[in-house]
C-alpha atoms as one frame of an Amber mdcrd trajectory, in Angstrom:
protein
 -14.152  -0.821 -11.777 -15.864  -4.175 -11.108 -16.244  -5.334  -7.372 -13.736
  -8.106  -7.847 -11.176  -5.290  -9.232 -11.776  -3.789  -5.962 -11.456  -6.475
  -3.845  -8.012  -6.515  -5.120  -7.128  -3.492  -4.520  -8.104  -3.092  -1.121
  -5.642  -3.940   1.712  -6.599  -4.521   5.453  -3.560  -2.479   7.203  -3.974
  -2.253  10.794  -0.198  -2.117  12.177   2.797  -0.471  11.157   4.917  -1.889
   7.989   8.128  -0.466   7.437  11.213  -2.516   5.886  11.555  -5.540   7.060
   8.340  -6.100   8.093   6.439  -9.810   6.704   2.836 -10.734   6.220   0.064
 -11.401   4.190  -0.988  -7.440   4.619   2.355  -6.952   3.201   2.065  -9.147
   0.786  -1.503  -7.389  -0.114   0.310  -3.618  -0.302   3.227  -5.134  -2.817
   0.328  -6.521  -4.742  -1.582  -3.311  -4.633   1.775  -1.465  -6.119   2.273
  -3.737  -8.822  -0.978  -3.620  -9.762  -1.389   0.132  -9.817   2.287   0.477
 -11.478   3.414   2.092  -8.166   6.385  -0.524  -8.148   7.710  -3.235 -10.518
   8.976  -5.688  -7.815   6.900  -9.355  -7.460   4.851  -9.436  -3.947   7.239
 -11.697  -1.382   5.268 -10.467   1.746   8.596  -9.260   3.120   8.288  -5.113
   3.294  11.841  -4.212   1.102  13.159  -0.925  -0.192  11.909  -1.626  -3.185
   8.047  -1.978  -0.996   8.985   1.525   0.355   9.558   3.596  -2.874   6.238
   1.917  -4.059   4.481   3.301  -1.129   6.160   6.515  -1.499   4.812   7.428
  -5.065   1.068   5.851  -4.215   1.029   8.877  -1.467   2.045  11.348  -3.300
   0.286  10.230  -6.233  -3.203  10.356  -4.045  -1.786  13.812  -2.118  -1.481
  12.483   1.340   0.583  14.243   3.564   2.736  11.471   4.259   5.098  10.413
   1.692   8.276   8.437   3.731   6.915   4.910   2.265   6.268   3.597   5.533
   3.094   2.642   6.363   2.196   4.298   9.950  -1.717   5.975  11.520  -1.813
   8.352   9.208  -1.298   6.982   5.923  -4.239   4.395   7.103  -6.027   6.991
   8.065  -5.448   8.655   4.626  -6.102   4.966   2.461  -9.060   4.146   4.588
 -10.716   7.998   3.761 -10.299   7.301   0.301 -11.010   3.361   0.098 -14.324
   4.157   1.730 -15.390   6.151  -0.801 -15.352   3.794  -3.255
């Protein structure tokens, strides 16, 4: 994986994203999923359904506890772990 691969991959989540939530850190997680064939839908920056099913299957995909598709402490906790070890 080249740095610039990388650089796309990695999201800066420091709040809580659940549906319905907006922002470019949603945005970044939608991109993410698509990327990583976690979801199929187009990055709007609005947190959907669709946003939490994507989430969903990247946790349990990576074995992290928490698998509801929102994004909360833990599951940064859990990305951050594993980003960092990159």
């Amino acid at each position: 994986m080249s740095s610039n691969d990388f650089a796309q991959d990695f999201c800066h989540l420091d709040r809580d994203l659940d549906v319905g939530a907006i922002g470019g850190d949603v945005f970044c997680i939608q991109r993410l999923l698509e990327r990583k064939k976690f979801s199929n839908e187009k990055p709007s920056g609005t947190f959907t359904e669709a946003t939490r099913r994507g989430v969903a299957k990247w946790a349990r995909v990576n074995k992290w506890h928490h698998v509801t598709g929102t994004i909360d402490s833990s599951l940064r906790r859990a990305y951050g772990e594993v980003s960092e070890r990159r």
